[in-house]
C-alpha positions as CSV (number, residue, x, y, z in Angstrom):
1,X,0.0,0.0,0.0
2,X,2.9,2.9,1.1
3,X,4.7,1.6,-2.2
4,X,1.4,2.5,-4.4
5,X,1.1,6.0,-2.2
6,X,4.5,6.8,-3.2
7,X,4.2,5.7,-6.5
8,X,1.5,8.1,-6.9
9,X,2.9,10.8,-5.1
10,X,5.9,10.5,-7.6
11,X,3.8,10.7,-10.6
12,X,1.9,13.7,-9.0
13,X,5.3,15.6,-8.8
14,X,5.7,15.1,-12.1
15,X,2.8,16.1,-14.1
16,X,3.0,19.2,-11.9
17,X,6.7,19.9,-12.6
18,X,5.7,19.2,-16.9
19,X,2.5,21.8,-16.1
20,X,5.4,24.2,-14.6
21,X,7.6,24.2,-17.2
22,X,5.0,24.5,-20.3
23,X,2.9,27.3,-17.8
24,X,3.4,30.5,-19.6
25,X,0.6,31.8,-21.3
26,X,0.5,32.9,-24.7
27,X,-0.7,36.8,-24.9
28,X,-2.3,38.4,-28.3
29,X,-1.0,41.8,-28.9
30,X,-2.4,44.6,-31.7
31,X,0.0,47.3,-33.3
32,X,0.5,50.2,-31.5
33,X,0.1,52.3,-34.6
34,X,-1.6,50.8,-37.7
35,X,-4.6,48.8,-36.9
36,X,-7.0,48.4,-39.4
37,X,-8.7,45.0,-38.1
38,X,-10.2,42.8,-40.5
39,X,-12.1,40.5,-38.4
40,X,-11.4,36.6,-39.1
41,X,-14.1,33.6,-38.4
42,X,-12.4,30.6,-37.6
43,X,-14.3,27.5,-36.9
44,X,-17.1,29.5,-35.8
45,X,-15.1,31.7,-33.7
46,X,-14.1,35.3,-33.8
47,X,-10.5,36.0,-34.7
48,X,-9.1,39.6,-35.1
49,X,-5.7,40.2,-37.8
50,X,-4.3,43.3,-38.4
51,X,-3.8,44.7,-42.3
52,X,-0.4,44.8,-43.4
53,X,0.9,47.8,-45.7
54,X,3.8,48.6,-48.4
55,X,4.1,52.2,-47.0
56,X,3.5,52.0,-43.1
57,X,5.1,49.9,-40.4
58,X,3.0,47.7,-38.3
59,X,4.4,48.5,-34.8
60,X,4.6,45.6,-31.9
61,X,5.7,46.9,-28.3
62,X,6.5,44.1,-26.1
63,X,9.0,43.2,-23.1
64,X,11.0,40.1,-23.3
65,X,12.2,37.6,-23.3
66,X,9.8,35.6,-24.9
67,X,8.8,33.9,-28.3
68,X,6.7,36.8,-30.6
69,X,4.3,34.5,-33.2
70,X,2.9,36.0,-36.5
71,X,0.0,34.4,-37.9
72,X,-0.5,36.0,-41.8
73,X,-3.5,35.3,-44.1
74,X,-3.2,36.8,-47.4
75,X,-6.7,37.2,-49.1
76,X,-7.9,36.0,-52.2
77,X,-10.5,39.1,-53.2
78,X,-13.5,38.2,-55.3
79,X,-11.9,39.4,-58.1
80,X,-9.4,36.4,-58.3
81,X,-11.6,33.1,-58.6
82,X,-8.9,29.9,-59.0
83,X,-5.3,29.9,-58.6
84,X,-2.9,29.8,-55.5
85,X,-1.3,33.5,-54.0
86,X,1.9,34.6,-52.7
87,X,3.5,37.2,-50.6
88,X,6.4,38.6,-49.4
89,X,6.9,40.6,-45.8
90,X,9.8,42.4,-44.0
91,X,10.0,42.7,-40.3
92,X,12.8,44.7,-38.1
93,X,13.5,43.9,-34.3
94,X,15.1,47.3,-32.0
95,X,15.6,48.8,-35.7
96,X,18.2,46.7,-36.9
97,X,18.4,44.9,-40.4
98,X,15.1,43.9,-41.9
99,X,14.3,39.9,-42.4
100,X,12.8,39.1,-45.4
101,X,9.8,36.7,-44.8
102,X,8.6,34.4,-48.2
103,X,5.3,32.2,-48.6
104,X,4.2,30.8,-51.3
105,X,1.6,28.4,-52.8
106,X,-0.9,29.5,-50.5
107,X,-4.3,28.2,-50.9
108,X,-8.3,28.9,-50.1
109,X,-9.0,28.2,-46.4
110,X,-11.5,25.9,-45.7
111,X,-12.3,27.0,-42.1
112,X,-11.6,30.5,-42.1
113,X,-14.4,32.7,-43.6
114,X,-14.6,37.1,-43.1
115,X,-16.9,38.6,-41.3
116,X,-17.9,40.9,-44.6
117,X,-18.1,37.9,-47.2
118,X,-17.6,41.0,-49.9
119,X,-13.7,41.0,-48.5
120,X,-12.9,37.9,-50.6
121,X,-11.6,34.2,-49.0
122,X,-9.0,34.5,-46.3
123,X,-5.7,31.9,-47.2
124,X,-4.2,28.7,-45.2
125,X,-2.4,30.4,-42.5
126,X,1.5,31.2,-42.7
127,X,3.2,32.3,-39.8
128,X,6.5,32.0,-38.3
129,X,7.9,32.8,-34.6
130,X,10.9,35.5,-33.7
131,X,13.0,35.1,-30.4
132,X,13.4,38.3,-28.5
133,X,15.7,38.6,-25.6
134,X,15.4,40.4,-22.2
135,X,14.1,43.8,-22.1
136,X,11.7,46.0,-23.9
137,X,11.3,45.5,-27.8
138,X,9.9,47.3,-31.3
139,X,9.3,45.2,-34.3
140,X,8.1,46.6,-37.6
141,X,6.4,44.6,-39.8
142,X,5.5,46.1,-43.8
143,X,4.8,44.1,-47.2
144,X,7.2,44.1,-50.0
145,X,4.4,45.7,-52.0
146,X,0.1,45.9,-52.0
147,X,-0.5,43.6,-54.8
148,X,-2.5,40.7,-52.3
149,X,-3.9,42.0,-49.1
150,X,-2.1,40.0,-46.2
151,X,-3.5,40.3,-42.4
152,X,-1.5,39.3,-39.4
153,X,-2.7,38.0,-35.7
154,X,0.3,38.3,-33.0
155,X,0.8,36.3,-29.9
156,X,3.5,36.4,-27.5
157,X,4.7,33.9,-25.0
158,X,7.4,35.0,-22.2
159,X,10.2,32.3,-21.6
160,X,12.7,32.7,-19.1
161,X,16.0,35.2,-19.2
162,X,19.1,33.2,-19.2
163,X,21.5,33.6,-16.2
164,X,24.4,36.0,-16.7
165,X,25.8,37.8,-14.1
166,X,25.9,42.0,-15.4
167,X,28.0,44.5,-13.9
168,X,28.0,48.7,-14.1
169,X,29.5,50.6,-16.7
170,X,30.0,54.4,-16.6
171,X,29.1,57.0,-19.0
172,X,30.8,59.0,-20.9
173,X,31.7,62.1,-18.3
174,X,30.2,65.0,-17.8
175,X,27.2,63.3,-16.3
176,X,25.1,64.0,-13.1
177,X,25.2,61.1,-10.8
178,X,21.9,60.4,-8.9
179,X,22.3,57.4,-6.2
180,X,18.6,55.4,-5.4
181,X,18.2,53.6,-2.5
182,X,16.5,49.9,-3.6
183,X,15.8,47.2,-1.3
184,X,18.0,48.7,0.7
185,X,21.1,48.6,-1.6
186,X,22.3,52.1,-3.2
187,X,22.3,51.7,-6.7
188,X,23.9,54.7,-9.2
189,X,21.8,55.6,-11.7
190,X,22.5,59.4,-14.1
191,X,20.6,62.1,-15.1
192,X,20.3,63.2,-18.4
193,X,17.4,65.4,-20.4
194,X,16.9,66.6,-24.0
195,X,19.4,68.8,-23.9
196,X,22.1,66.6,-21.9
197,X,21.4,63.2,-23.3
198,X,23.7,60.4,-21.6
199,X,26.1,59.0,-23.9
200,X,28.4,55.6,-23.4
201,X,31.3,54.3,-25.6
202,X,31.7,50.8,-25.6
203,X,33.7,48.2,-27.6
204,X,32.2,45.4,-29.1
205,X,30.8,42.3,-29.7
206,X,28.9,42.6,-26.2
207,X,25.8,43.6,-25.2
208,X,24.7,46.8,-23.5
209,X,22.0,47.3,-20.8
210,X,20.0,49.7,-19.8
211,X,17.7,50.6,-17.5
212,X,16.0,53.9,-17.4
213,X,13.4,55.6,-14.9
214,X,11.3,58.6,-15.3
215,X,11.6,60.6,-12.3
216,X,8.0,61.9,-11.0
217,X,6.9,64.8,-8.6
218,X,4.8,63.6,-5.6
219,X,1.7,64.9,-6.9
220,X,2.2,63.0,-10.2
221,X,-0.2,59.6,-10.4
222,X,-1.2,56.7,-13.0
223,X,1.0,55.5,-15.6
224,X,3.1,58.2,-17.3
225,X,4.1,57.2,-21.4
226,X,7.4,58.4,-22.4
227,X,9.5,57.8,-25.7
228,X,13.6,57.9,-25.3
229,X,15.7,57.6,-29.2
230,X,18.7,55.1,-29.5
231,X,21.8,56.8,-31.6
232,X,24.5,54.6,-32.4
233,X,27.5,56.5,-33.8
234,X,25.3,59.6,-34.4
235,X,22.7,57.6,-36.5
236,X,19.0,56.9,-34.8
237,X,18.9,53.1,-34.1
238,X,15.8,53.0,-32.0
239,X,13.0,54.7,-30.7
240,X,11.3,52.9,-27.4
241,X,7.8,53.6,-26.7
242,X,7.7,53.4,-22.5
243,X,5.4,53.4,-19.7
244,X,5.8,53.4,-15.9
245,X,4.3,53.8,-12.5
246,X,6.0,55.2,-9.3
247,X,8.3,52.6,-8.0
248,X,6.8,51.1,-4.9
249,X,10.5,49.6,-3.9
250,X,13.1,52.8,-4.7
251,X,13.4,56.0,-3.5
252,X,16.2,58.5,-3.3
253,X,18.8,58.9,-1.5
254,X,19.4,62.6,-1.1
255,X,16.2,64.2,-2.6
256,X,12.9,63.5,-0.9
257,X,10.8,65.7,-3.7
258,X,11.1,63.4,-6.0
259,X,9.8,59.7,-6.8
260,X,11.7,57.4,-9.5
261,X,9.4,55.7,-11.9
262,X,9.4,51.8,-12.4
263,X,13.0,50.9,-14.7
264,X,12.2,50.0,-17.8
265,X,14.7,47.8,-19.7
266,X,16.4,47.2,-23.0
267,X,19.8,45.7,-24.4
268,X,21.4,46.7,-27.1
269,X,23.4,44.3,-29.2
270,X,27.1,46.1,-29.6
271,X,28.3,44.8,-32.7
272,X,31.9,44.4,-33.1
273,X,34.4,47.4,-32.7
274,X,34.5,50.7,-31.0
275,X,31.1,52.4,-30.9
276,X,28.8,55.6,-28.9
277,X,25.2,55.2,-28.4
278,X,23.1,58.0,-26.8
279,X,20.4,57.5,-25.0
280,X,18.2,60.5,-26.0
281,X,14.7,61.8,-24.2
282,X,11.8,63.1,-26.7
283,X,8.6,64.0,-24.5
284,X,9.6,67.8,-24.1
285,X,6.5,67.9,-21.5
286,X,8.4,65.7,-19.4
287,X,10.9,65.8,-16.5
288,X,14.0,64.4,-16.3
289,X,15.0,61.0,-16.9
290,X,17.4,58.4,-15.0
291,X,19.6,55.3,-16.7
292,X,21.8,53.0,-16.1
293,X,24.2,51.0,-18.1
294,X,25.5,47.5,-17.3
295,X,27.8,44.9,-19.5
296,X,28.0,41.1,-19.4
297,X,30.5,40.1,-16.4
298,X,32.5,38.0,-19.4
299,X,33.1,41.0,-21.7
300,X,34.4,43.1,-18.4
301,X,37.8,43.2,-20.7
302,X,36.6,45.0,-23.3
303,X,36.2,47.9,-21.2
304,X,39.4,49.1,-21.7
C-alpha cells in the first residue's frame, strides 16, 4: 500500500513539474500604430488580424524575453476566382536589419471565412515565430508591395531570461550622478534630459544594458508614457515607446521631492568594434530622466 502512495505521489510531482515548465501563457497583442482589423471567423469563432501595408510599419511593443508569433492570411479578393497567391513581408527587431519573410503556394481556407463575405476568402495560415531577448522591444512589420492583401494576428509567450551575471558601466563624463536607495542597496543611476542626453562608448561584440526611470513629482499619479531615441554613432537606431508607475521599492537617496518611476529595460546588441550610443529623451513635456548602463560580467575586458 505505502509503495502505491509513493508511487502516486511520484507521478503527481511530475505532471506538476511538466504543467510548470510549459505554464506561460501565450498573450495576443495589436500594433501600436496601424490597426485596421479585419475580423477573421475561424471555426465559428471570432479572430481579429491586423492589415499589413507597403508604405507604413506595423508596430509591436513588447517586453521580453519571450517567443513573438505571427500568424498572416493573405486574401484571395473576389476578383481572383482559382489559382494559388503569394506574398512577401519584411519585419525589423530594435531597428536593426530587416528579415525578409517568403510564402508561397498558398491556398483557399477551408475553415476560415470574413466577417464581410464581400472582403474575398481568407488563405491557409502562414506564420513564423521570432525570439526576442530580455528587455523591452519594437518590431516593424511592412509588405514588400500591396498587390495581395495580407493580415496578421500576434501572440507572445514570455520564456525565461538566461543567467548572466551584469556589472556597471560608466558613462561617458560630464554626467550628473543620482544614487537610489533599492531594497535597501544604493544603486547609481544618471541624469540626463533633451538637452544633456547620456552617452556611453563601448567596444564590441557585447551587449549593453540599460535601464532607465522617469523621475516623478509627488503629486504626479497613474501611468506616465514616455518615448527615449537610440543613436549609435550619431545615427538613430531606435525609438522605445515606454510606460511606468511610481516605484513602490526605490526612493532617493538625497532628494525627498522626487519619486523614481518603475525601470524599464532594453539591451542593445554592440556589434563588433569601437562604438557611442546616446540615450536621448523626446517628451519635451516631461521631466528628467534616469539610466543606467550595465555589461556582461564576461566582456568586463573590453572595457578598456
Amino acid at each position: 500500500m505505502k509503495k502505491i502512495q509513493l508511487i502516486l505521489l511520484i507521478l503527481i510531482l511530475c505532471v506538476s513539474g511538466v504543467k510548470s515548465q510549459s505554464g506561460s501563457k501565450s498573450t495576443y497583442l495589436k500594433p501600436t500604430n496601424f490597426q485596421k482589423r479585419v475580423t477573421t471567423i475561424i471555426s465559428g469563432k471570432t479572430r481579429y488580424y491586423y492589415s499589413l501595408s507597403s508604405e507604413k510599419a506595423s508596430v509591436i511593443n513588447i517586453k521580453g524575453p519571450g517567443k513573438l508569433r505571427a500568424m498572416t492570411r493573405g486574401r484571395f479578393i473576389p476578383e481572383q476566382q482559382e489559382g494559388k497567391i503569394k506574398y512577401e513581408l519584411f519585419y525589423a527587431v530594435d531597428g536593426g536589419e530587416e528579415e525578409s519573410i517568403k510564402m508561397s503556394g498558398i491556398e483557399r481556407s477551408n475553415k476560415a471565412t470574413y466577417l464581410k463575405g464581400t472582403l474575398g476568402v481568407p488563405g491557409q495560415l502562414e506564420d513564423f515565430e521570432i525570439e526576442l531577448g530580455r528587455g523591452h522591444h519594437t518590431i516593424e512589420f511592412k509588405l514588400k508591395d500591396n498587390q495581395i492583401p495580407v493580415a496578421v494576428r500576434y501572440s507572445f509567450t514570455p520564456t525565461k531570461a538566461k543567467k548572466q551575471e551584469w556589472i556597471a558601466f560608466s558613462p561617458i563624463q560630464p554626467s550628473e550622478p543620482v544614487d537610489l536607495i533599492s531594497r535597501e542597496t544604493t544603486v547609481g543611476y544618471y541624469r540626463f534630459s533633451i538637452k544633456k542626453p547620456l552617452k556611453v562608448q563601448i567596444n564590441g561584440p557585447t551587449e549593453l544594458r540599460v535601464l532607465i526611470r522617469i523621475e516623478n513629482h509627488y503629486q504626479m499619479k497613474g501611468r506616465i508614457l514616455y518615448r527615449v531615441q537610440i543613436k549609435e554613432n550619431g545615427e538613430v537606431k531606435n525609438t522605445y515607446q515606454l510606460s511606468s508607475r511610481r516605484s513602490e521599492v526605490a526612493v532617493y537617496k538625497d532628494d525627498k521631492d522626487l519619486i523614481p518611476g518603475k525601470a524599464c529595460e532594453f539591451v542593445i546588441d554592440v556589434p563588433k568594434g569601437r562604438h557611442t550610443y546616446e540615450i536621448v529623451p523626446l517628451d519635451k513635456d516631461k521631466n528628467t530622466v534616469l539610466g543606467r548602463f550595465l555589461i556582461p560580467e564576461k566582456d568586463v575586458k573590453l572595457i578598456h
